[in-house]
Structures are given as structure tokens and as C-alpha cells.
C-alpha positions, 0 to 999 in steps of 0.5 A: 111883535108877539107873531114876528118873533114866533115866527122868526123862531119857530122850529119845523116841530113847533106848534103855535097856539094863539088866544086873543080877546077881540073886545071892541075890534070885530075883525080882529080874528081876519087882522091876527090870521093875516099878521101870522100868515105875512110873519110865516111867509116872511120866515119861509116856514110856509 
């Protein structure tokens, strides 16, 4: 929810920092960039 609503609001100045804890998911680094990039593009401020 967290990256749709950034992206959904996100300014052509804006700057987005994105912490995370993987825990036990290894691949949540790739799950995360991908979410934002499908959010970004959704958006059109690709």
C-alpha cells in the first residue's frame, strides 16, 4: 500500500527513500524494486 500511495502522490521533485527488513524473505529486495516500478509506471512518472 505503502508504494501505491507514493506513487500515486509523488511530485516531479520528490525523492522517495524506501527501508526495509528482509527477515526471513530473501528475495524481498527484487519483490520491493519490482512493486515500485509497476506503482511508478502505473503512475506515468516513469
Amino acid at each position: 500500500m505503502a508504494f501505491e500511495y507514493v506513487y500515486e502522490n509523488i511530485k516531479t521533485d520528490d525523492v522517495v527513500n524506501i527501508g526495509m527488513h528482509r527477515g526471513d524473505n530473501d528475495s524481498m529486495v527484487e519483490e520491493n524494486a519490482a512493486l515500485a516500478m509497476e506503482y511508478m509506471c502505473r503512475s506515468g512518472n516513469d
